[in-house]
C-alpha positions, 0 to 999 in steps of 0.5 A, a space after each residue: 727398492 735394492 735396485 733402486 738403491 744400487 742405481 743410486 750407489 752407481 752413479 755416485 761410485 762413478 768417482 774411482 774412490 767412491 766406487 771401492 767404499 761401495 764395493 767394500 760396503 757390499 763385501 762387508 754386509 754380505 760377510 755380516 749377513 750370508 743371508 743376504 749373499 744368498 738370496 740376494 747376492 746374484 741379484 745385487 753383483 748382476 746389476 753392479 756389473 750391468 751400471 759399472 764395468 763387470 771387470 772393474 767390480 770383478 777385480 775390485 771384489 777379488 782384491 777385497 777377498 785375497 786378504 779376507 780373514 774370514 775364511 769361510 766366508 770368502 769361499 762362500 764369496 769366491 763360490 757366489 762369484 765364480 757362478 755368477 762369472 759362469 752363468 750371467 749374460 752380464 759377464 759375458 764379455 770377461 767370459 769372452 776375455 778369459 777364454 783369449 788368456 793364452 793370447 791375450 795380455 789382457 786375458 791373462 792379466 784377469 786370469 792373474 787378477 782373479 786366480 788369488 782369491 778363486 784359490 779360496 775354493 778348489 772348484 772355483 779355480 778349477 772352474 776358472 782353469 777350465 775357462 781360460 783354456 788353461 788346463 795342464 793347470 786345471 790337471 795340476 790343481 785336481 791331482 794336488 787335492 788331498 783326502 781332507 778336501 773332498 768332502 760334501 760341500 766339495 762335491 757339491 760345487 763339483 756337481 754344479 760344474 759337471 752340469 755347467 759343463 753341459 751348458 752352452 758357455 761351455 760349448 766350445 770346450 766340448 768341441 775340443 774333445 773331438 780333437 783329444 790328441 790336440 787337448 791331451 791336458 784337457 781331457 785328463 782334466 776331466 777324467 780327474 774330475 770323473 775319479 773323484 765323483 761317486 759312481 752312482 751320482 748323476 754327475 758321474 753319468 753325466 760326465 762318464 757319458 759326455 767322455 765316452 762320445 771322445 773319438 779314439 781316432 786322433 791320439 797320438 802316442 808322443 801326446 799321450 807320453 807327456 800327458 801321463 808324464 805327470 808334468 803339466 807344463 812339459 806338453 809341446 802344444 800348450 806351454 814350454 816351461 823355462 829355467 825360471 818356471 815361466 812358461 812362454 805360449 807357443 802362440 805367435 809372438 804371445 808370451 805368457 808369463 804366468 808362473 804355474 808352478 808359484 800359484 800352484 803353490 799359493 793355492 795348496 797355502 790357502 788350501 792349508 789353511 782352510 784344512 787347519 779352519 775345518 780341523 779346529 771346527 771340528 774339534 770345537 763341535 767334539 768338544 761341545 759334544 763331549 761337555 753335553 754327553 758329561 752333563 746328561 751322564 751326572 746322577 741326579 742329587 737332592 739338595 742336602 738341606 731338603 733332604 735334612 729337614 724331611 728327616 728332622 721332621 719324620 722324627 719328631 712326629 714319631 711311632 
């Protein structure tokens, strides 16, 4: 019947104003009931991507989320998509896209388009770095992480990107790590990543075994001087950085102008604000906590008029 239904909606969202009411129907039932985000939510946008043109929804969908108020609900959104992008044979054509970001204009136009609302989560964007080859960035936004931010629900999503790493989708990126002195920015990405897993997880053995395959061999020192620099964007085979934080690809004539540096940015603002959501949260539940524990502690006292009268009574009867 959702199916059906989904038909139906599509051929009427063909017109591009019918097509954004959709789409911000869809976001508005999904924030109303996360129930339906979770059990249905991969069915519903798989078949929306399949009749309509994925990236269309794509960017319809982070467009709607960049300026989501809720936020716990738009990382839980970003979190849904960013999967669904990684893991559905309906995407694999802007799978394909992301990859060609850094010569590719159109590529990167969606790396853009996307990057705002990914910076909900830092595993989305991390995720989304990792995919369109983009990884000095990917380096960055690991090493901008605070203590706040690593908690469950993060190393959770950090566990179901190590083993997505060992999916075919991300085959191509572990063949580049048989060239590790050309993708230094790479592999310090994933070594991030390893330090901040817990040694005795299964996504740490996962991840310390795949990197322990890495031939020592092709290191070269000049490389390895910039990686451990600290500066993501100062390595001579990805990026040079220019005076206004622009960096050109040294790629053919391909410019990328993407300026890391102010997204980088943006991502530790939203990253802000989803700390203070969790502090007040969290002072809210202790306050709850603090009210239950002052209830539970009053003595328990009879009412002064029964008691009055229990009195009055043994009295009159006498000796």
């Amino acid at each position: 019947v959702v199916l059906l239904v989904l038909d139906i909606h599509a051929c009427i969202a063909q017109d591009p104003q019918h097509f954004s009411q959709l789409v911000v129907f869809l976001v508005q039932n999904f924030r109303i009931d996360h129930s339906l985000l979770e059990r249905r939510g991969a069915l519903i946008i798989r078949r929306l991507c399949d009749l309509l043109d994925a990236e269309r929804v794509y960017r319809e969908l982070s467009s709607i989320l960049e300026g989501e108020a809720d936020l716990e609900f738009a990382c839980i959104m970003v979190q849904a998509l960013n999967l669904i992008l990684l893991t559905s044979s309906e995407l694999s054509e802007i799978r394909k896209l992301l990859k060609q970001s850094l010569a590719n204009a159109a590529g990167k136009d969606l790396f853009v388009a996307l990057y705002a609302s990914w910076s909900h989560s830092p595993m989305a964007i991390i995720s989304l770095c990792l995919l369109a080859q983009m990884y000095p960035h990917a380096s960055a936004v690991i090493q901008s992480l605070v203590e706040e931010d690593i908690n469950v629900k993060f190393l959770v999503q950090l566990d179901k990107l190590i083993r997505l790493l060992e999916t075919p989708i991300f085959a191509y990126l572990r063949l580049q790590l048989l060239e590790p002195g050309r993708y230094v920015w790479l592999l310090k990405a994933l070594y991030g990543l390893l330090m901040l897993l817990p040694q005795q997880s299964a996504a740490f053995k996962i991840l310390q075994t795949r990197l322990k395959t890495v031939p020592s061999y092709s290191f070269n020192g000049d490389q390895l001087k910039h990686a451990l620099s600290g500066n993501p964007y100062s390595h001579n085979g990805a990026f040079q950085i220019t005076e206004d934080g622009n960096k050109n690809l040294n790629n053919g004539n391909v410019q990328n102008d993407i300026n890391f540096t102010s997204w980088l940015e943006q991502f530790e603002q939203i990253q802000r604000q989803h700390r203070l959501l969790a502090k007040s949260q969290a002072q809210s539940r202790n306050n709850s906590l603090l009210k239950d524990g002052q209830k539970t502690e009053e003595p328990l006292q009879l009412p002064t008029s029964n008691t009055n009268r229990a009195v009055s009574r043994s009295s009159k009867r006498g000796p």
